[in-house]
C-alpha positions in Angstrom: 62.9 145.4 244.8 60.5 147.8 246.1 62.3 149.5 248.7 66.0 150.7 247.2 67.3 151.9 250.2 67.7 148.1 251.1 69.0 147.3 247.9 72.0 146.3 249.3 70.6 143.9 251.9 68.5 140.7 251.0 65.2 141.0 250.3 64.6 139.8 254.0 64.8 143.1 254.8 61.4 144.1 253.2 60.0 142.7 256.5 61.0 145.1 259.1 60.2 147.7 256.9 56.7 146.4 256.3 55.8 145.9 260.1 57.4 149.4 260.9 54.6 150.6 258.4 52.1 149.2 259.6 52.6 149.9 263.8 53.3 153.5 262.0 49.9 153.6 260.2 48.1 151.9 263.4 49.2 154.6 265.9 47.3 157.6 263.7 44.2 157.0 261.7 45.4 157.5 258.4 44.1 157.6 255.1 47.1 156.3 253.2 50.5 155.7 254.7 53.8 154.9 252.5 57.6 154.8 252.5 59.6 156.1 250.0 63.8 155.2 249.2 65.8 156.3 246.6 68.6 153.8 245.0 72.2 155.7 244.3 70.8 157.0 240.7 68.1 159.0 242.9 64.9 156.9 241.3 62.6 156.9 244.3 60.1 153.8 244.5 57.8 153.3 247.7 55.8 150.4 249.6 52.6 150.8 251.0 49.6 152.6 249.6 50.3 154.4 245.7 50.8 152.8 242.7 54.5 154.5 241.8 57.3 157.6 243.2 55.8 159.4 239.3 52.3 158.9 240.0 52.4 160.9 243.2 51.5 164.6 243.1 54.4 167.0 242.3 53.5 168.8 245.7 53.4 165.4 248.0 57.3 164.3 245.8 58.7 168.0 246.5 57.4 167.7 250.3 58.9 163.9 250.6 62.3 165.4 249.3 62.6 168.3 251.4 62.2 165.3 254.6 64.3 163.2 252.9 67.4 167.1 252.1 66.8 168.3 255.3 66.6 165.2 257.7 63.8 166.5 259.7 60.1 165.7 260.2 57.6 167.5 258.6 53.8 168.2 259.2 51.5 170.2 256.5 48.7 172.1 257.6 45.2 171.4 256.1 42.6 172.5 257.9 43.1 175.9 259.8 39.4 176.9 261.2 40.0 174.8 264.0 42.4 175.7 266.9 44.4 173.9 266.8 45.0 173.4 263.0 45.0 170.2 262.2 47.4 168.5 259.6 46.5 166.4 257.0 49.8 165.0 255.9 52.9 163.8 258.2 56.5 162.6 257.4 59.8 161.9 258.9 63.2 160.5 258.0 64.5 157.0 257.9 68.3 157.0 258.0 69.7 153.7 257.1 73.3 153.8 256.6 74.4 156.4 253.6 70.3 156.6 252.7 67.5 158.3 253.9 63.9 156.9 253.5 60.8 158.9 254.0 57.6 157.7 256.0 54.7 159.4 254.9 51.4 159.7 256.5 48.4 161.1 254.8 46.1 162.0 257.8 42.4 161.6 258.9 41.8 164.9 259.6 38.8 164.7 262.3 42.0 163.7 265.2 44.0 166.3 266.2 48.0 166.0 265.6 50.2 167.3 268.0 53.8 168.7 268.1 54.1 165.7 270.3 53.0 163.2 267.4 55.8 164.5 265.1 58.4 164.3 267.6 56.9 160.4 268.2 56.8 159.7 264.6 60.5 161.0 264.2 61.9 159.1 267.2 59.6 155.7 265.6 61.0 156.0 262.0 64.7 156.8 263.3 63.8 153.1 265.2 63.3 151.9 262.3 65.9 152.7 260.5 67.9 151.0 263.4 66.0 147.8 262.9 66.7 148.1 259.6 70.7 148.2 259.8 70.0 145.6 261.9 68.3 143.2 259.0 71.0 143.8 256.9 73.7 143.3 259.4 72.0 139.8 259.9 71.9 139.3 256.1 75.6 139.9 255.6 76.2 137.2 258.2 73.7 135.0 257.1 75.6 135.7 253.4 78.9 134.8 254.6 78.3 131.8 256.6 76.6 130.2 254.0 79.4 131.0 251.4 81.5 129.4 254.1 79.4 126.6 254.1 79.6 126.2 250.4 83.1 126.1 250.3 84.6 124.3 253.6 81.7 121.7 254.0 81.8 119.5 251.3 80.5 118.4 248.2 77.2 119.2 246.7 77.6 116.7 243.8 77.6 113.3 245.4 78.6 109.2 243.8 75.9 107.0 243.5 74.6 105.3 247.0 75.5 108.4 249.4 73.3 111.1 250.9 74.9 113.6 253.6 72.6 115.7 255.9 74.4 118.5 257.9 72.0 120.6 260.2 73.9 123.7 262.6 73.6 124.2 266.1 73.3 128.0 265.6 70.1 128.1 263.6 70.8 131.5 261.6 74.1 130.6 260.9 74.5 127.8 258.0 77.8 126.4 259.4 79.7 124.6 262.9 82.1 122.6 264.0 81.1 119.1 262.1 81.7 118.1 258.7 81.5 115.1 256.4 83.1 114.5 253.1 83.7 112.3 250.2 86.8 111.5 248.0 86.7 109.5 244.8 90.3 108.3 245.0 90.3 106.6 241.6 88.9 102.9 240.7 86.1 101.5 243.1 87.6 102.9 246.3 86.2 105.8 248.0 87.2 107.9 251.1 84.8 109.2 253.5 84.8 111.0 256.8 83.1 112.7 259.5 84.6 115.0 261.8 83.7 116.8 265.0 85.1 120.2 266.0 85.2 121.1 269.3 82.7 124.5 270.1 80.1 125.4 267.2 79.4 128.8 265.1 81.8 130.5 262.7 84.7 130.1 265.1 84.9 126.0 264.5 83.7 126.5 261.4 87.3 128.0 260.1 89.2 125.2 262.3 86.5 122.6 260.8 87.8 123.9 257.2 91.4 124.1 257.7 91.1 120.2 259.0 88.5 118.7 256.7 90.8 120.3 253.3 93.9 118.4 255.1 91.6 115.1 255.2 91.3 115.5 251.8 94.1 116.3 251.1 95.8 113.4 252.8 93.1 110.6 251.1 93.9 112.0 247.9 97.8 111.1 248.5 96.5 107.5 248.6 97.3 107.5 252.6 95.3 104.6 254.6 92.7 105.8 256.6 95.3 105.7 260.1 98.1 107.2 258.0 95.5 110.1 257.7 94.8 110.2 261.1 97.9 110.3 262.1 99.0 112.8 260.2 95.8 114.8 260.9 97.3 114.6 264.3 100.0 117.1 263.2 98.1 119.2 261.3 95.6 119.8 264.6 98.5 120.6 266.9 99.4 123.3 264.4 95.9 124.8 264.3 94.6 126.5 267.5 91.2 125.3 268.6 92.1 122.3 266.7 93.4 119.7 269.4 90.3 117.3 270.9 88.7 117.1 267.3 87.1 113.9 266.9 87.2 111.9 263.7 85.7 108.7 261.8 87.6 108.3 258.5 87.1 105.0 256.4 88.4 104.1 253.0 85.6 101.9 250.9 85.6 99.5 247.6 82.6 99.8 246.2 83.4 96.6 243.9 84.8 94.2 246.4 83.0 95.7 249.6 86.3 95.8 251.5 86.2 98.7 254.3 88.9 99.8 255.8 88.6 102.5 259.2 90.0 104.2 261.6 88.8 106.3 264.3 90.3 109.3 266.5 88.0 109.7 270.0 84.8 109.2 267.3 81.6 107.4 267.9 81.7 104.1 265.9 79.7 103.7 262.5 76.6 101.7 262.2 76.4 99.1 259.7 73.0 97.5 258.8 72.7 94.4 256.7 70.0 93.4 253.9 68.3 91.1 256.6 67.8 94.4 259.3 70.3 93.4 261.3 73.0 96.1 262.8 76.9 96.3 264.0 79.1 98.6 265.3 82.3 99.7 263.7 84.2 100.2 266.9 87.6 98.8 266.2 90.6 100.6 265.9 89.4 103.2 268.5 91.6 106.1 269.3 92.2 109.5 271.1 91.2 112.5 269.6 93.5 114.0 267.7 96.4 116.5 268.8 96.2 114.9 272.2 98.7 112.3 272.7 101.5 111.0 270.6 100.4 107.4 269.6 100.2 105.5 267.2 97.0 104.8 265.1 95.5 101.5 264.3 93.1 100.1 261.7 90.5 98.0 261.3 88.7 96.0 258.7 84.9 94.6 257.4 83.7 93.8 254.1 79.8 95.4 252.9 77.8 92.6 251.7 75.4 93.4 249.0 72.4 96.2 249.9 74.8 97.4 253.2 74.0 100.5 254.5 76.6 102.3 256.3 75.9 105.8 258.9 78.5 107.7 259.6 77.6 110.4 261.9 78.8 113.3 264.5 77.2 112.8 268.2 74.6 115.8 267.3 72.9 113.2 265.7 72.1 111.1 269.1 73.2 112.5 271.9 70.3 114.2 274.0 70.3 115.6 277.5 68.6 113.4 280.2 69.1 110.5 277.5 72.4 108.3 277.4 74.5 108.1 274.1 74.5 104.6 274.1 70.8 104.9 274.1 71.1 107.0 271.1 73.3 105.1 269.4 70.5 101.9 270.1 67.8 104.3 268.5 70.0 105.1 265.2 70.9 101.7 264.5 66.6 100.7 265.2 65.8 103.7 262.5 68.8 102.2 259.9 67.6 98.3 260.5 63.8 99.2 259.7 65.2 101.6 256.8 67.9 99.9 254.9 65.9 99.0 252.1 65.0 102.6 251.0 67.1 104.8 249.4 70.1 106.6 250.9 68.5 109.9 250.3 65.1 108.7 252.1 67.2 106.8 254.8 68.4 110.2 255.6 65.3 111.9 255.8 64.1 109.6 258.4 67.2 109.9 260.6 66.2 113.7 260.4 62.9 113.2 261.0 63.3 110.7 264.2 66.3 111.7 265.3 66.8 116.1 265.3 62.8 116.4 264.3 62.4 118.4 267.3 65.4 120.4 268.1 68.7 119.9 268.6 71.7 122.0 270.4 74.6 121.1 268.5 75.7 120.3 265.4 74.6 117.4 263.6 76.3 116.1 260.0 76.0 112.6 258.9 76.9 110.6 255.6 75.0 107.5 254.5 76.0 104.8 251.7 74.5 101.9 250.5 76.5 99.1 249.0 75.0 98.1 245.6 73.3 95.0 245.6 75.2 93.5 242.5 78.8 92.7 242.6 79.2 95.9 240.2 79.6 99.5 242.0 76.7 101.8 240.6 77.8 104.9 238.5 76.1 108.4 238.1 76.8 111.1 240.6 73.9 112.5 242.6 72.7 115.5 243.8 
């Protein structure tokens, strides 16, 4: 990495140095302009103009480290027959948390610099340093939100005929309040669902966690999909932030077709057949969950061959000055004119039609295709 003082940042961080530099280097014409870091063994490397810290003069390294020991800026004299002298070399300290960096400025020496133009360059490199703890404040939460991502959202490694899209509401975070997921519960049959945490950011995120590992949890016990939801009902009034989630769960055989759903305050799936045409899976509706004792119902349909089925979060179509049901209409159009490609490719059109330009909330959705022989196809994908 060329700057160590950022070492423990991403390499992101190289940009604000960078730019700094170069508003730095535009302010006074210079003839070479550099910063200098030190890692924690005390090697210095730079950016900028020079090859290498070793290639530098021994006079311009000892000059760099008394900036960097004593925290102050520093301006060498060159030329002294003109009054006032003018300097030819400039530098000041960047403090970025526990390091100091060292902006150095070798100057054209036909413009004059001022007492002024140190205390400018001081007060710009301490701004830097700011905007640096600020990169790598970003970083860190950028780092842990996609680590959260990786190990609340759900599986990476996917069975043969899905594809899952998730996009965040939050751009620079990686995770929200939606999730999908997918249970191989032994045999043919398969457990899916897609949920819908109220709020967005790292806040749903941890209730979208906590409830998604229950789902799991509860499909893995061989529940049907409304014994899930039911008990899921529990588990929300337990959690706070929790009550009002909305969620689609289904339970599928990929050798007979059989589906079996039920659905807690969610929008209905979209089935579209081999011949483009399209159906709602809006049976066995109920409230969210954690918001009224009741019982949960089910509901039934059997996947001919070539199938595809969308489940999806209302991130996916719901748009201001646009109804949902309107939405809903222009999902099912994009899954009948798609539903002979590829799962993978199905969602990549969704994305491109649907969230292309811009969306405000979260958006997850989870795709599969019935195979088109009476035998379910095997091979996970990624």
């Amino acid at each position: 990495m060329p700057c160590a003082a950022i070492s423990r940042a991403s390499a992101a961080g190289m940009g604000p140095l960078r730019a700094g530099l170069a508003e730095l280097a535009t302010n006074w014409p210079v003839h070479h302009a550099m910063i200098v870091s030190w890692d924690l063994d005390g090697h210095g490397s730079l950016i900028g103009t020079g090859s290498s810290w070793a290639a530098l003069p021994p006079a311009t390294r000892a000059a760099i480290t008394r900036i960097r020991t004593t925290g102050r800026a520093h301006c060498q004299v060159g030329d002294r027959s003109v009054d006032p002298p003018r300097p030819t070399v400039a530098g000041a300290p960047i403090p970025f948390g526990s390091q100091t960096s060292v902006v150095w400025l070798e100057l054209d020496p036909g413009r004059a610099f001022r007492d002024e133009d140190t205390a400018l360059l001081s007060d710009l490199a301490g701004h830097l340093g700011q905007a640096l703890t600020r990169a790598r404040l970003f970083d860190e939460q950028r780092a842990v939100s996609l680590t959260l991502q990786r190990a609340i959202l759900g599986p990476t490694v996917l069975p043969a005929g899905f594809a899952v899209r998730y996009e965040p509401a939050v751009s620079h975070l990686a995770v929200g309040g939606d999730w999908y997921d997918i249970v191989e519960l032994g045999g043919d049959r398969i457990g899916v669902a897609v949920g819908d945490c109220v709020g967005s950011g790292l806040a749903s995120a941890a209730v979208m966690g906590q409830l998604r590992t229950a789902c799991r949890t509860l499909l893995l016990e061989n529940h049907t999909a409304s014994q899930v939801l039911s008990a899921m009902d529990r588990v929300a009034a337990l959690i706070p932030g929790a009550s009002f989630t909305t969620v689609f769960c289904a339970i599928l055989d990929r050798g007979s077709g059989a589906v079996c759903y039920s659905c807690a305050g969610h929008l209905p799936a979209i089935v579209a057949s081999a011949d483009g045409g399209t159906k709602l899976l809006d049976d066995a509706r109920g409230v969210p969950l954690a918001t009224t004792n009741v019982a949960r119902s089910e509901a039934g349909t059997m996947l001919a061959p070539g199938d595809t089925v969308l489940l999806y979060t209302d991130g996916l179509v719901e748009r201001r000055r646009c109804s949902l049901d309107d939405g809903i209409d222009r999902a099912r159009e994009i899954l009948a004119d798609t539903h002979h490609l590829a799962p993978a490719a199905i969602a990549e059109r969704l994305a491109e039609q649907l969230i292309g330009d811009g969306h405000d909330d979260d958006v997850a959705y989870l795709i599969y295709q019935h195979p088109t022989d009476s035998s379910p196809t095997e091979g996970p994908q990624r």
